[in-house]
N, C-alpha and C positions, 0 to 999 in steps of 0.2 A: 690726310692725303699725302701719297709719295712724291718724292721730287720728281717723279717722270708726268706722273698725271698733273703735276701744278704747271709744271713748266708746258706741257702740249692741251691746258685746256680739257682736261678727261672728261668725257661727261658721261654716265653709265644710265640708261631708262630702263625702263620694261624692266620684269622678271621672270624672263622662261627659263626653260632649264638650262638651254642651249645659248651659248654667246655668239654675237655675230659682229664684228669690227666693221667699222663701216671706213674706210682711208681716201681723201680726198687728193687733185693733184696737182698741178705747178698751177700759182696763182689761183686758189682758190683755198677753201677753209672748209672744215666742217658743216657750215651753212649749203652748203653744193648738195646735202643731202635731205632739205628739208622737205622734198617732195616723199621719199619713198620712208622715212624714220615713221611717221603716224600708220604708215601700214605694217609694221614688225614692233611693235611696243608691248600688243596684246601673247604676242606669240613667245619672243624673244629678249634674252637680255641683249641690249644694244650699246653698244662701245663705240662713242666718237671721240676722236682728238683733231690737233692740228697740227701738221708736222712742222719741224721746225723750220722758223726762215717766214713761214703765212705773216701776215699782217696781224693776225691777232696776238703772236707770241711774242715775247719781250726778245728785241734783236741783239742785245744787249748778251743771249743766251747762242747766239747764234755761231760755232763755232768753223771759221772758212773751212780748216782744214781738214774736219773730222766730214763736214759733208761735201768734201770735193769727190765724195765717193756717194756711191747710195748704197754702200754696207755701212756707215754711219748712219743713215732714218733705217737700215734693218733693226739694227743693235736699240734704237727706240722703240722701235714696234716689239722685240724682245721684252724691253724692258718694263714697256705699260703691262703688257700680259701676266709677265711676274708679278708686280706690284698687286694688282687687279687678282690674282691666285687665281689664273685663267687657267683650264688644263687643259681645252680645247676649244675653238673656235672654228666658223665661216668666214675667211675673214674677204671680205670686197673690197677693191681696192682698182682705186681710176687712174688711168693713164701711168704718172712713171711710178704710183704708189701698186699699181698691178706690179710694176717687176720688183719694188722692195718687198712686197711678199713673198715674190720666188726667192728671194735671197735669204727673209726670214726662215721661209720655208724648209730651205737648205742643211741651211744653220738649227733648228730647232723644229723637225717633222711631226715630233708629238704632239708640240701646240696648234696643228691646222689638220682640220679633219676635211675641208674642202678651199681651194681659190677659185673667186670671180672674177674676172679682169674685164675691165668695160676699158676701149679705147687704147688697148695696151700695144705698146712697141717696143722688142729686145735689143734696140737697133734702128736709128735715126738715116743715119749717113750710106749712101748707095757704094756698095762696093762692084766690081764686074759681076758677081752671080747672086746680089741679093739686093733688090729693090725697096729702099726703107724711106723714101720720098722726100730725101734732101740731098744735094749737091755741099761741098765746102764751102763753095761760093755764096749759097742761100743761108748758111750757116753766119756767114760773117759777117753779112751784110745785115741781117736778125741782130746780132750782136753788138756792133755797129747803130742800130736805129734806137737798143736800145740806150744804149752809153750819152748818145749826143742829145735826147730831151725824151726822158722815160716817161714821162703823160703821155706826148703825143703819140708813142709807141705803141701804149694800152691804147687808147683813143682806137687805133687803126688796126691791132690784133684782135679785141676782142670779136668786134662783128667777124673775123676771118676763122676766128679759131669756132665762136656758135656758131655759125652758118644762120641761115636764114636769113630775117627781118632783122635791119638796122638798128631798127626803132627798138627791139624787145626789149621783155625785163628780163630775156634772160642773159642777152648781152651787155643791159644797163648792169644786171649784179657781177658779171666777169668782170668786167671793167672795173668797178670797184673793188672787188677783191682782189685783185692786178693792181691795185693804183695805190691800195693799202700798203704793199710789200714796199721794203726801202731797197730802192734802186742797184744800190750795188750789192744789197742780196739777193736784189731778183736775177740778177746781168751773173751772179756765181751758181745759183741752181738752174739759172736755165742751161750755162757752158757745161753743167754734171751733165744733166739728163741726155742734152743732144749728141754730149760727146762719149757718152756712154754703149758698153756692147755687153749687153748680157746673153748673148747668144751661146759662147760657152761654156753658160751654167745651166742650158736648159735641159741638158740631158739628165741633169742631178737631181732634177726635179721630180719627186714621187706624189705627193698632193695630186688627188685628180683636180684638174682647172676646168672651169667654166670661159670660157672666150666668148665676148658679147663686144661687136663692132659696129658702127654706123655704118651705113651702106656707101656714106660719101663721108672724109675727114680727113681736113686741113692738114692733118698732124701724121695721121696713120692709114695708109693705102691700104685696101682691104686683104692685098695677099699675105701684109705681115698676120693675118688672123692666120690664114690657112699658113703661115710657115709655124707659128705658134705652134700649130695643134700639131703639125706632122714633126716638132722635135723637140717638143715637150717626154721626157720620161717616165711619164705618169699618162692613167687617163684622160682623155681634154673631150670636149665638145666643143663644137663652133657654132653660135648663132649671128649671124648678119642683119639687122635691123633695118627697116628702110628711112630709116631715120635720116637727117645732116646736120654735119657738126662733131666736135671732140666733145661736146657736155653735155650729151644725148640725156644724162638723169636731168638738168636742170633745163633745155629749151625742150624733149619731149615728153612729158614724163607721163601721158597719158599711151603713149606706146613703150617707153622705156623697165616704168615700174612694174606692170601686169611680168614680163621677161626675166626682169630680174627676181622678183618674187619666186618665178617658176624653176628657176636655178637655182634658188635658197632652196627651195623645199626638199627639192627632186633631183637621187644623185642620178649619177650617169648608170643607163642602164647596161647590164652584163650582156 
C-alpha cells in the first residue's frame, strides 16, 4: 500500500472495468457512503478514502498549511489515483469534496472521464451579485461557536446541517463523525471551505459535471446549482431533488441513490 492510500484509509471493492471515487465532505468520512457503495460493487471498481483532517485519519498527518487551501486535498486526490494506476475515473464527490474535484480536474483532465457533485458550492459568502447563503457575520459567529465548546457546536449543527428529524440516525452518525474530528482541525477546514471562491476556476473546467442539489440545504441555496451549471466550462446538468438537508446520500437515500446511480450510468445527452 502507498503512503497516500495508508495515510487516507483507501479502500478499493468491486471489480468492474470502470473506477468510480466515491469523496466524502466536511465532518464526515467515507462511512457517509455506505448507503449507495453495495449498489456499485457488482458493476464497478469502487474507490473510497477519507480526506485528510476526518476523524478517522491520524491528525498527527494533518498539515495547517498545505490544507489552508483545497489545492492541497486536490494534489491527494492526485495522488491516490497514481498510486491506484487509475487512468480514468467517475469520480463523486460531496459538498467541498465536489469542488476539489474541479480543481483535480483542472490539474489533471485525463484522470476524470465524468463529475458528480451532490450539494456543491463554488462560493459560500454573498457578494452584491451572487447569492451563496452566508453573510460574514454568519460566518464568524459559526466560527466563533465553534472555538468556545466544539461538542455543543456538533450537538446543534448536525440536526441543522440533515435537516429533518432530530431524533435520526442519520443526524446521530453526523454528529459523530463531526464530534470525531479534533477541534481545532475542524475550526481550520471549516475557515478553508467557507472562505473559499472557486468561482474563477469554473470556467477551466472541461469534465462534464453531473449537479445533484436538495431542493432545501442549510449550506447550499438552490440557485448555487443553476450558477454551477451556467459557468461550468464543460457540459453540466442540473438535477434538484426534493429532498432536505446537506447529506441527502445518508438521511435519504431511498430518493438519493436510485439519482445518483442514474448519473453514474448515464452521460449527458448530445
Amino acid at each position: 500500500m502507498g503512503i497516500a492510500e495508508e495515510a487516507h484509509n483507501v479502500r478499493v471493492l468491486g471489480s468492474g472495468q470502470q473506477t468510480i471515487v466515491l469523496a466524502h465532505g466536511f465532518g464526515t468520512d467515507q462511512s457517509v457512503w455506505k448507503h449507495l457503495v453495495p449498489h456499485l460493487v457488482d458493476e464497478y471498481r469502487v474507490v473510497l478514502y477519507d480526506n485528510m483532517g476526518a476523524g478517522t485519519t491520524n491528525p498527527d498527518y494533518f498539515d495547517f498549511e498545505r490544507y489552508s487551501t483545497l489545492e492541497g486535498y486536490a494534489h491527494d486526490v492526485i495522488a491516490i489515483l497514481e498510486e491506484l494506476q487509475v487512468q480514468s475515473c467517475i469520480y463523486v464527490g460531496h459538498s467541498v469534496s465536489a469542488m476539489i474535484g474541479v480543481i483535480a480536474s483542472i490539474t489533471r483532465p485525463d484522470l476524470f472521464s465524468k463529475l458528480v457533485a451532490i450539494s456543491a458550492s463554488p462560493r459560500y459568502l454573498n457578494d452584491p451579485d451572487y447569492f451563496g447563503g452566508f453573510e460574514q457575520d454568519d460566518l464568524l459567529q459559526l466560527f466563533e461557536a465553534m472555538r468556545s465548546n466544539y461538542k455543543a457546536w456538533c450537538s446543534g449543527f448536525a440536526p441543522l446541517a440533515v435537516g429533518g428529524d432530530m431524533e435520526s440516525v442519520a443526524v446521530q452518525e453526523f454528529s459523530r463523525t463531526l464530534f470525531n474530528m479534533r477541534p481545532d482541525i475542524a475550526l481550520s477546514v471549516a475557515q478553508t471551505i467557507f472562505y473559499s471562491d472557486m468561482r474563477p476556476l469554473l470556467p477551466h473546467v472541461k469534465v462534464p459535471c453531473h449537479i445533484i442539489q436538495s431542493m432545501k440545504d442549510l449550506a447550499v441555496p438552490v440557485v448555487v446549482s443553476e450558477y454551477l451549471h451556467q459557468n461550468l466550462g464543460g457540459e453540466s446538468i442540473v438535477e434538484v431533488m426534493s429532498t432536505d438537508g446537506h447529506l441527502p446520500q445518508l438521511s435519504s437515500p431511498d430518493v438519493v441513490v436510485p439519482v445518483l446511480l442514474r448519473h453514474i450510468r448515464y452521460n449527458i445527452a448530445a
